[in-house]
N, C-alpha and C positions, 0 to 999 in steps of 0.2 A: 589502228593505233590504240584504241579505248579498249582494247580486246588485251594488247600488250599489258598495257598500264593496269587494268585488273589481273590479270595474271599475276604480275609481279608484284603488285601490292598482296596479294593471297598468297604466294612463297615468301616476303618479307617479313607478313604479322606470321604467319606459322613457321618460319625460324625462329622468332621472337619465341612464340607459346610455349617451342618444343624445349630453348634454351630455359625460359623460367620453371617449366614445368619440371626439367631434371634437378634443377638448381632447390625444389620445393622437394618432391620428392625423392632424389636419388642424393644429392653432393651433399645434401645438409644434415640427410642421416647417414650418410658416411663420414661425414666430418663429425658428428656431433659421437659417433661412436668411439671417436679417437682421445686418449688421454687430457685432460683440462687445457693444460700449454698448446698443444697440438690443434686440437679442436679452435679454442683462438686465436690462433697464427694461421690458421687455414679459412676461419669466415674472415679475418682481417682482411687478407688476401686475395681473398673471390671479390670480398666488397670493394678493393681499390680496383680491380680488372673490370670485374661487370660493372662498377661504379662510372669504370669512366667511359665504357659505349654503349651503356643501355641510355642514358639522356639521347641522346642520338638517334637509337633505334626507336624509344619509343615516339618522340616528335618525328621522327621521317614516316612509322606507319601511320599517325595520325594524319601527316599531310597527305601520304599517299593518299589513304580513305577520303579525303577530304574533294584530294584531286576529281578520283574517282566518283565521290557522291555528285560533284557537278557538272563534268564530261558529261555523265550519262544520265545526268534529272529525266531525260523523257525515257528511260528504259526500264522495264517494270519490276527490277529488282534495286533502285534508289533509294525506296525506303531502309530497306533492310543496311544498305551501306551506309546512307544516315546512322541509323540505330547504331551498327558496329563504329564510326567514328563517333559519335556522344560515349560508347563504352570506352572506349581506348580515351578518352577525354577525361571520363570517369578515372582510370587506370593512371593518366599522369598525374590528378590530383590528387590522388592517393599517394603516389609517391612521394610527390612534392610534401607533403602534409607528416604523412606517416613513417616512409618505411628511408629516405634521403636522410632525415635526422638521426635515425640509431646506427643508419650504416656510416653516418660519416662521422659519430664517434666513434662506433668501430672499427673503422678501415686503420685509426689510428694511436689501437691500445698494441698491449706490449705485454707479456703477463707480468710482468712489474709494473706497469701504469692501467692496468686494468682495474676498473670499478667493482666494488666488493658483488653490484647486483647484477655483475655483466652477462650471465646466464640468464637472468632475467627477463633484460634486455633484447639477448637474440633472440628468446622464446616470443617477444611479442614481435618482433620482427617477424619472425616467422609466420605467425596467426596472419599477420597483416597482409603476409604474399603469399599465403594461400588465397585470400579472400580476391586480393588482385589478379591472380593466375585464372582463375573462374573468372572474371570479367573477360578477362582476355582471350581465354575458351571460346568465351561466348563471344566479343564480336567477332573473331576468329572463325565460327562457327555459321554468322552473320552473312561474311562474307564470304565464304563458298556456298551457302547458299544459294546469294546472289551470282555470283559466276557460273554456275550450273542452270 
């Protein structure tokens, strides 16, 4: 059963990574390549979709890890799945903090109700989940590891 339950918390956080990691590197310079209007009506868009199942995903991989780090305390890769849930712990409070505030004024501009430094805006968004997607790499990284 502990065999299960790591397995599928290591396909859950690496659907996670692979979703954010397109979303940092591939959707956001294709959106950001597209016309002003276009470009904010499409991060608007991605923000309201991924806005509303990554809360979910990222508290389900945290509990999965969490599952996992105490199923298997006597097994000698627990540290390492500690490590990866304090990361992903890391990864929600960053959200919570940093990247939940600009996307949920932006999930809800309009390019008539958009803010004169809304370009701005996304750009730090962005910086922000990059920084988060490397966290996530890494307890990502943590835990296959530990399952190998």
């Amino acid at each position: 059963m502990l065999n299960a339950l790591e397995v599928f918390t290591t396909v859950v956080v690496g659907l996670m990574v692979g979703v954010e990691f397109s979303v940092a590197f591939v959707m956001n310079r294709i959106f950001n390549a597209l016309p002003d209007d276009s470009n904010q009506l499409a991060h608007a868009h991605g923000g309201r979709m991924l806005g509303a199942v990554m809360p979910f995903w990222y508290i389900g991989s945290l509990v999965l890890s969490a599952v996992w780090a105490i199923a298997g305390w006597r097994d000698g890769g627990a540290g390492l799945v500690v490590t990866a849930a304090a990361l992903l712990i890391v990864s929600v409070i960053m959200s919570i903090l940093l990247l939940v505030p600009i996307n949920n004024r932006n999930k809800a501009w309009t390019p008539e109700s958009r803010p004169a430094d809304w370009k701005e805006q996304l750009n730090r968004w962005e910086r922000f989940h990059y920084v988060r997607v490397a966290v996530i790499i890494a307890a990502f990284t943590l835990l296959v590891t530990a399952l190998v």
